[in-house]
C-alpha positions in Angstrom: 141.6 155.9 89.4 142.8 158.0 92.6 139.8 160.3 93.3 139.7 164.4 94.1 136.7 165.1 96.8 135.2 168.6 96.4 133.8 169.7 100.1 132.8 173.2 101.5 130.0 174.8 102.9 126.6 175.0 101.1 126.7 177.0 98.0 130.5 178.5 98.0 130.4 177.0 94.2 131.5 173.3 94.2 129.0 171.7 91.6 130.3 174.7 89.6 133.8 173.3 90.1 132.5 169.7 89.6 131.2 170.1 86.3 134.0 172.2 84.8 136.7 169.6 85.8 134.6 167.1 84.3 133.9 169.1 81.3 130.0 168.8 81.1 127.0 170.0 84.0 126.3 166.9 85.6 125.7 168.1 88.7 122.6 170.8 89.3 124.1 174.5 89.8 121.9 176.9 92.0 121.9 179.7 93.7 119.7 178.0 96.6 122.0 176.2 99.4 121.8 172.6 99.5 121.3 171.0 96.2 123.6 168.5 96.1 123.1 165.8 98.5 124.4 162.5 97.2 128.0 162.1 96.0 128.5 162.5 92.2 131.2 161.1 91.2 133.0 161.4 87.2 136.0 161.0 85.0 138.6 164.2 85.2 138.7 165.5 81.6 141.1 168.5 82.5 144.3 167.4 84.2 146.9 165.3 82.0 146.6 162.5 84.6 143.2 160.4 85.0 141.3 160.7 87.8 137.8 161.1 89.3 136.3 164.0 90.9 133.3 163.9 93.3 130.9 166.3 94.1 129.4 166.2 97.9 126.5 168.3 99.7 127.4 171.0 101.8 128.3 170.2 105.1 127.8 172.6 108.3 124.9 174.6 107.4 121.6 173.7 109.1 119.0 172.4 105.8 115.4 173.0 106.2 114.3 169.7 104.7 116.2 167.2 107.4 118.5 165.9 105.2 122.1 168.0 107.0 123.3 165.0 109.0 123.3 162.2 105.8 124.5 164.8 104.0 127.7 165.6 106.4 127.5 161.6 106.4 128.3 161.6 102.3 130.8 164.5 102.3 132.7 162.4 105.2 133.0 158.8 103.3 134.2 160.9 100.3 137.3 162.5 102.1 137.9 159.3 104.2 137.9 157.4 100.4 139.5 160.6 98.4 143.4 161.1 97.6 143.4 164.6 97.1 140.7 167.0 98.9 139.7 170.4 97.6 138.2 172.4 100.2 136.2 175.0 98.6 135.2 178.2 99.8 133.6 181.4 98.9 136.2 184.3 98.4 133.7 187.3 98.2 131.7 186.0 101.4 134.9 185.9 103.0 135.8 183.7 106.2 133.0 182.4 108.2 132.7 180.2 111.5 131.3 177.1 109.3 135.0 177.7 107.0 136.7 177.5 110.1 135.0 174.4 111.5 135.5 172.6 108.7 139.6 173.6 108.6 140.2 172.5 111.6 138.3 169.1 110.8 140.3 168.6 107.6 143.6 169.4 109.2 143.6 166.3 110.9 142.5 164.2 107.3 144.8 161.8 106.0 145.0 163.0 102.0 146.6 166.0 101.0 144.1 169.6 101.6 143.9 171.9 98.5 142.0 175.5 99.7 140.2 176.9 96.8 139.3 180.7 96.7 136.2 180.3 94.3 134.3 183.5 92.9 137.6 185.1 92.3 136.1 187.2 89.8 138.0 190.1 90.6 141.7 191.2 91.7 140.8 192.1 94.7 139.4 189.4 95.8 142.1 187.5 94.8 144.3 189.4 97.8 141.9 187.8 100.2 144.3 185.0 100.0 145.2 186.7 103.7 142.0 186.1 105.1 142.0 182.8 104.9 145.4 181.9 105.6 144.5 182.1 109.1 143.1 178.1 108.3 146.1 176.6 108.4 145.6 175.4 104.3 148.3 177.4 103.1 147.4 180.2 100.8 145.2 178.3 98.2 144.2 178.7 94.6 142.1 181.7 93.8 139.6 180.6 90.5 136.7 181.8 89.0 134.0 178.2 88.4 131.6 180.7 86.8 134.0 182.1 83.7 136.5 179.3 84.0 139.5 181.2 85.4 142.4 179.8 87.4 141.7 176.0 86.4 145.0 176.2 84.8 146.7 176.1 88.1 144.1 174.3 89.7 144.7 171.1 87.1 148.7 171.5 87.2 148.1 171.2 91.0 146.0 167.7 90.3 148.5 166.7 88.9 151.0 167.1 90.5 149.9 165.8 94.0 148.1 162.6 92.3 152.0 161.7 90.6 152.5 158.8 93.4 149.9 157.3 91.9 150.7 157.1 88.5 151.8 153.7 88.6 148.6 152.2 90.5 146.6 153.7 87.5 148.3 152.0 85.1 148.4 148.9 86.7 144.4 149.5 87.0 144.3 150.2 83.1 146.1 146.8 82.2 143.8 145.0 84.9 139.9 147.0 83.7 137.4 144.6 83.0 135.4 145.5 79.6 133.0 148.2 79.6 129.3 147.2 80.5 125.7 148.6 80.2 124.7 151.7 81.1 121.6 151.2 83.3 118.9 154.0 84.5 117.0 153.6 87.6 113.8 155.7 87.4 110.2 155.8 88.7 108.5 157.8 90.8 109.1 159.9 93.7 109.7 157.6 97.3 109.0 154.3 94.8 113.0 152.7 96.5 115.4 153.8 93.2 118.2 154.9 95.9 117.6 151.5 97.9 117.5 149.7 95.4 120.9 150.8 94.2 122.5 150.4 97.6 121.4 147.0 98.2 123.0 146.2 95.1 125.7 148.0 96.0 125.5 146.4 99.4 126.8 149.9 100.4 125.1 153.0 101.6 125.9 154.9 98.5 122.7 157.0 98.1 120.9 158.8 100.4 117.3 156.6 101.8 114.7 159.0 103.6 110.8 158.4 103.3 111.0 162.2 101.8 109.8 161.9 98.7 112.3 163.6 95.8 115.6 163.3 98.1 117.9 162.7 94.7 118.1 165.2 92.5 121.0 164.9 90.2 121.4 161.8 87.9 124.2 159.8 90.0 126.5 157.6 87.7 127.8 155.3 89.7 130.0 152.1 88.8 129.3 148.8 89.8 131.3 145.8 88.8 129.6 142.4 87.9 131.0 139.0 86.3 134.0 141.2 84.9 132.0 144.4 83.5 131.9 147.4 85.2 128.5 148.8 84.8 127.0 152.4 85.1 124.2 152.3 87.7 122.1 155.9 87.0 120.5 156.6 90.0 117.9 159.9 89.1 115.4 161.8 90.3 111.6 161.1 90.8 109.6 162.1 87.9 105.9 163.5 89.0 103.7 165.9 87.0 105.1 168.9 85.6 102.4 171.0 86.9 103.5 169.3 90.3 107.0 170.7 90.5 107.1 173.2 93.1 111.2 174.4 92.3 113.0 174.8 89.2 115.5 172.6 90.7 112.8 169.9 90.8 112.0 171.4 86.7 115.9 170.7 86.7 116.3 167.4 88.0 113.2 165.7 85.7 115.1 167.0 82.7 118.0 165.2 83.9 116.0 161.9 84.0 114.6 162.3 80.6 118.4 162.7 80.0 119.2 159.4 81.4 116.4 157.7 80.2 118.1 158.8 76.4 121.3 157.8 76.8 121.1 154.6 78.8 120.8 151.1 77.5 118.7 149.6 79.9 115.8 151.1 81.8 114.4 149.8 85.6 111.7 151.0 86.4 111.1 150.9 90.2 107.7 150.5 90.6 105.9 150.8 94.6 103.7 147.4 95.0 102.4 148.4 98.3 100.7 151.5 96.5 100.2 150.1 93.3 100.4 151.2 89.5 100.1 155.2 89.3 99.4 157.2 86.6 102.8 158.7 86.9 104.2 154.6 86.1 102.7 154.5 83.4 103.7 158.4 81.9 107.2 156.8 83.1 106.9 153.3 81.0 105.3 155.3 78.1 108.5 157.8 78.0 110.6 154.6 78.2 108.6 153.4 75.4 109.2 156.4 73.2 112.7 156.2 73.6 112.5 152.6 72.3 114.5 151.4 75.1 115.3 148.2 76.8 112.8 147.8 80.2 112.9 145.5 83.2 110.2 146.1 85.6 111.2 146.1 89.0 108.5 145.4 91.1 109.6 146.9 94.6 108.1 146.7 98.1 107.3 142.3 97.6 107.1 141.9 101.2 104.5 144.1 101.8 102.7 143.3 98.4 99.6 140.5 99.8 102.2 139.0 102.4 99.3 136.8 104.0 99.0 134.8 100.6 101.1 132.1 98.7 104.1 133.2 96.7 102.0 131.8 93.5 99.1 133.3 94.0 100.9 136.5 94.6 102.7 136.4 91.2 99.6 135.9 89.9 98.1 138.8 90.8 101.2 140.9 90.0 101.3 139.4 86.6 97.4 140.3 86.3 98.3 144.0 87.6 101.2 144.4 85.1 99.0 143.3 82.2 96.5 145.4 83.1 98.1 148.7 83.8 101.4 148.3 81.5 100.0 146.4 78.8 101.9 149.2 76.5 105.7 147.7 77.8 104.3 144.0 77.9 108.0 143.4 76.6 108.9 144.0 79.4 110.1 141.3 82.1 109.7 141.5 85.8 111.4 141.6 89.1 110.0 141.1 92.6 112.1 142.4 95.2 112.6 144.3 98.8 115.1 147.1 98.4 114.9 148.0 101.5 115.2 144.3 103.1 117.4 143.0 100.5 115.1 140.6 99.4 115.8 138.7 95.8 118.1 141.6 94.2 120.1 138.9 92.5 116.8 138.6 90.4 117.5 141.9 88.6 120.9 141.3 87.3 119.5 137.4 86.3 117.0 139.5 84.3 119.4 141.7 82.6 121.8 139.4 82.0 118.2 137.3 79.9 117.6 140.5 78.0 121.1 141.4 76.9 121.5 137.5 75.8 118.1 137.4 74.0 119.0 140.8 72.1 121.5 139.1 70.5 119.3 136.7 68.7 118.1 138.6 65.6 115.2 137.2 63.4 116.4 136.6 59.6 115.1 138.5 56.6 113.7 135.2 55.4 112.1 134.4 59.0 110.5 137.7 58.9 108.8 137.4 55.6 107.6 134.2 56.2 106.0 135.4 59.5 104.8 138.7 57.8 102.9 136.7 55.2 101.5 134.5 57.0 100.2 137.4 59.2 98.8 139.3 56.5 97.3 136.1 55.3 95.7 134.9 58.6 93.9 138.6 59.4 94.3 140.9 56.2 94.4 144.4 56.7 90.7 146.5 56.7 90.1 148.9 53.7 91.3 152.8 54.7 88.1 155.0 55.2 89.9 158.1 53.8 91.8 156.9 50.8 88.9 153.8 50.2 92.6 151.8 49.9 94.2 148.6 52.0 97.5 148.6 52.6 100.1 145.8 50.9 102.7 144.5 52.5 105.9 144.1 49.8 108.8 143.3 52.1 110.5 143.5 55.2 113.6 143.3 57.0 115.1 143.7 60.5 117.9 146.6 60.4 120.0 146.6 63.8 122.4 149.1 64.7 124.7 147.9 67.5 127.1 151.3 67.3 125.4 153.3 69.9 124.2 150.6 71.9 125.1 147.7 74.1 121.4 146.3 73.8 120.7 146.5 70.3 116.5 147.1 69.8 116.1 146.3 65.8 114.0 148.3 63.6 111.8 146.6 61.3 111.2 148.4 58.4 108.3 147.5 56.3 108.2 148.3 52.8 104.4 148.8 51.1 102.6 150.5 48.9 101.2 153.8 50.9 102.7 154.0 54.1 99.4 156.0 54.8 97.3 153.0 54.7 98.6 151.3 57.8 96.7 151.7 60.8 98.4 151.9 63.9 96.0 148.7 65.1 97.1 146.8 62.6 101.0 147.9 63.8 100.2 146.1 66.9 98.7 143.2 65.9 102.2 142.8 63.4 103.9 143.3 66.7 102.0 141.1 68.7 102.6 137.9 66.0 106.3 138.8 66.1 106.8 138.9 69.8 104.5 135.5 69.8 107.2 133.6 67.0 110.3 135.2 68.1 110.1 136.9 71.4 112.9 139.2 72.4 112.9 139.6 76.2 113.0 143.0 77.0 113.3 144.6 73.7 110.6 146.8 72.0 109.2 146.1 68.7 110.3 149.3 66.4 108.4 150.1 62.9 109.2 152.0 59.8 107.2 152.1 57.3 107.8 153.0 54.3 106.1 153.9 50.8 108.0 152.1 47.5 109.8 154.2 45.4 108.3 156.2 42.7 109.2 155.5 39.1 111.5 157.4 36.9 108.0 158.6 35.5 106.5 159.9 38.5 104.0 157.4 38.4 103.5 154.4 40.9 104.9 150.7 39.9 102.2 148.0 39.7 101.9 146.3 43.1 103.5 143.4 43.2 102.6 139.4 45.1 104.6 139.7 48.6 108.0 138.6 47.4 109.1 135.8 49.8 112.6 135.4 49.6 114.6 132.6 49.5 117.2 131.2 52.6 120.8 132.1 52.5 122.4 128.3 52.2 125.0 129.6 54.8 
C-alpha cells in the first residue's frame, strides 16, 4: 500500500493525528515531548483509498535521554520510504525556528508535502494559515486531532494525492500472500526484543540503545515469510509496577499486556548473560494466563558459558529453563545472538513446529483412554473439606480455531463436584497428556465441570467412567 509519513517537531500532535486516521490509539498520546521514538506504522481506516500511515518521533528538539539523533534517523527513512508527507505543526505555538528548519529540509523531499495546522481549535487560529505560509508548503489544512475536526478535508486530500497509485494497490491486492500469525515480542527491559526483530528483519527497523525501556509503543510491524505476511509486535519492557517512574512507562506496560491478549504467538526474549529474573517469570506466568502459544527465546548465546561445548551449554540452559520456568515447560526453546545475528532462522523453524503440531488434535476416544488410565494408575486423594474424591465421568477436547491462528484446545472434564479436584491433581492430568500426546508450544487448558442436576434437584448416581467407542471413520 503507498504510505502517508506523519513528521513535525516533538509534541505539535502527530500520534494524535496517527491514531485518528487509523481509527484506534495505537500510538501513546502525551503531553511530554518525545514519546514516540520508533516508527508505527498501520492500515488507513479513514480515506476511501487504502493506505498506511506512520507515526515517527519528533525530530529537531534536543531529548534529554540521548535518543534525538536515531530518532531524526527514523523520521528520515520514513519520508525517504513515504508517498505522501504530512508535516505537522502546532497552530497555537505558532512558527518556530525548529518549523522552519524542518521546511526547508522537506522542500527538497521527493513525495508530495502536506502542512497541517493541528490544534485548530478555534477560528482564530485557523487565520494563522498566514504565518506559516512563509514555509514555502502552501497554506495547509487547519484540523483539530483532539475533537476530530478538519479530517474531512484532510482524508479527501489522501486521497486525492495517493490516485497515481491506485492501480499499484490493486495489483498488490491480487498478488498478497495469505494472512499469517500475529507474533508478540516481549520480556524485559534491555533483554534484545528490538534486535531481535531487526535481525529478522535484517533492517534497522527499531531503535537498539543499552537504555533500558527505549520502545514504548507496541510496534506492528509486517514481515513476510514462505508466502505469509506476519505481524511482528515489537513492545515495551515490562518491570514492576511499583518500578515505573512515568505514566507513559504505566502506559506502555498496559500496551504489552494488550499484545500479549491479542497475539497468537508469544516470544519471550529472555537475557542469558544475566540469567532468569523474577520479572521472566511474572512475564511467562502472564503468558500463561492468557493461555497463549510460547517459544522461549533464549537471547545473548554467545556470551552464555562461551568457554564450554555447545552440548554442555544446552545442557545447562535446558537445566536453567526447567528450573526457573517449569510453569511454561510447553514451551520450546531458541538460542540465539540478536545482536550478532547468530541462529535467528531457529525461531521461525520453531514456530513453524508449533503452528504444525497445533494442528494435531487428540480424539475424544484418545483422551478417555488416556484419562482412565490416569485415574487408574494414581487415583485422586479424598477432599479434606467435603471428606469426598473426585470422579472422572468424561472428557473431550473442544478447539476453537475462529479467533485464532494457533488453536490451544480446551479440555473440559466432566465429574461429579467440580469442587473435588485439586489443582495438583490438574497437573499431574496435564503432565500424562503432554507425556502421550505432546503439543509443542501449546498450553494444556481445563474446565471442569460438575454433571447436571436432575429434573428433581437431586444428584444422578455416579456412574463407571464411560469409555467410548472409535468412530469407524
Amino acid at each position: 500500500m503507498p504510505t502517508v509519513a506523519i513528521v513535525g517537531r516533538p509534541n505539535v500532535g502527530k500520534s494524535a493525528i496517527f491514531n485518528r486516521l487509523a481509527g484506534r490509539n495505537i500510538a501513546i498520546v502525551h503531553d511530554q515531548p518525545g514519546v514516540t521514538r520508533d516508527r508505527i506504522s498501520a492500515p488507513c481506516t479513514l480515506t476511501e483509498h487504502p493506505c498506511e500511515v506512520i507515526d515517527t518521533g519528533g525530530i529537531g528538539a534536543t531529548l534529554d535521554d540521548g535518543f534525538a539523533g536515531q530518532v531524526t534517523l527514523e523520521a528520515e527513512v520514513a519520508m525517504d520510504t513515504a508517498n505522501l508527507i504530512l508535516f505537522v505543526v502546532d497552530a497555537r505555538d505558532g512558527l518556530t525556528a525548529i518549523d522552519q528548519a524542518l521546511a526547508q529540509k522537506l522542500r527538497r523531499a521527493k513525495p508530495e508535502v502536506c502542512l497541517i495546522l493541528n490544534k485548530a481549535d478555534h477560528a482564530e487560529q485557523e487565520n494563522i494559515a498566514s504565518d506559516f505560509a512563509t514555509l514555502g508548503l502552501g497554506n495547509g489544512i487547519a484540523i483539530s486531532a483532539a475533537h476530530g475536526r478538519g479530517f474531512g478535508a484532510l482524508c479527501e486530500f489522501i486521497d486525492v494525492s495517493l490516485k497515481p497509485f491506485r492501480d499499484e494497490i490493486a495489483q498488490a491486492e491480487a498478488e498478497v500472500t495469505r494472512a499469517g500469525l500475529k507474533i508478540a515480542i516481549v520480556g524485559k527491559p534491555n533483554a534484545g526484543k528490538s534486535s531481535l526483530i531487526n535481525a529478522i528483519l535484517h533492517d534497522e527497523r527499531a531503535i537498539v540503545s543499552e537504555i533500558a525501556g527505549t520502545t514504548r509503543d507496541a510496534l506492528d510491524i509486517p514481515y513476510e515469510f514462505q508466502g505469509e505476511l506476519h505481524t511482528l509486535i515489537d513492545t515495551a519492557g515490562l518491570r514492576q509496577r511499583a518500578k515505573m517512574d512515568t505514566s507513559v512507562e504505566v502506559f506502555s506496560a498496559m500496551r504489552t499486556e494488550k499484545s500479549i491478549r491479542r497475539a497468537d504467538l508469544c516470544l519471550l526474549v529472555i537475557d542469558l548473560e544475566a540469567g532468569v529474573s523474577t520479572m521472566d517469570r511474572t512475564i511467562a506466568r502472564t503468558i500463561k494466563n492468557e493461555n497463549k502459544p510460547c517459544l522461549l527465546v533464549l537471547n545473548k548465546w554467545d556470551l552464555f558459558h562461551p568457554g564450554m561445548e555447545r552440548t554442555q551449554r544446552l545442557e545447562k540452559v535446558k537445566k536453567l529453563v526447567d528450573t526457573e520456568l517449569f510453569f511454561v515447560s510447553y514451551a520450546p526453546i531458541a538460542c540465539v545472538s540478536a545482536r550478532e545475528g547468530q541462529h535467528i532462522s531457529q525461531v521461525f523453524k520453531q514456530v513453524t513446529k508449533i503452528r504444525e503440531s497445533a494442528q494435531n488434535t487428540i480424539t475424544t476416544g484418545m483422551l478417555n483412554r488416556l484419562l482412565q488410565e490416569s485415574f487408574q494408575s494414581k487415583p485422586p486423594g479424598t477432599h479434606k473439606k467435603f471428606n469426598k474424591r473426585v470422579k472422572l465421568l468424561y472428557g473431550t477436547a473442544i478447539v476453537n480455531d475462529r479467533y485464532t491462528a494457533i488453536p490451544v484446545p480446551t479440555y473440559v472434564l466432566f465429574v461429579n463436584d467440580k469442587r473435588l479436584m485439586h489443582e495438583h491433581y490438574e497437573q499431574y492430568l496435564s503432565n500424562r497428556i503432554r507425556d502421550k500426546h505432546n503439543i509443542l508450544g501449546v498450553p494444556i487448558v481445563f474446565s471442569i465441570r460438575s454433571r447436571n442436576k436432575t429434573k428433581g434437584g437431586k444428584r444422578g448416581k455416579p456412574q463407571d467412567f464411560p469409555l467410548p467407542e472409535e468412530s469407524s471413520e
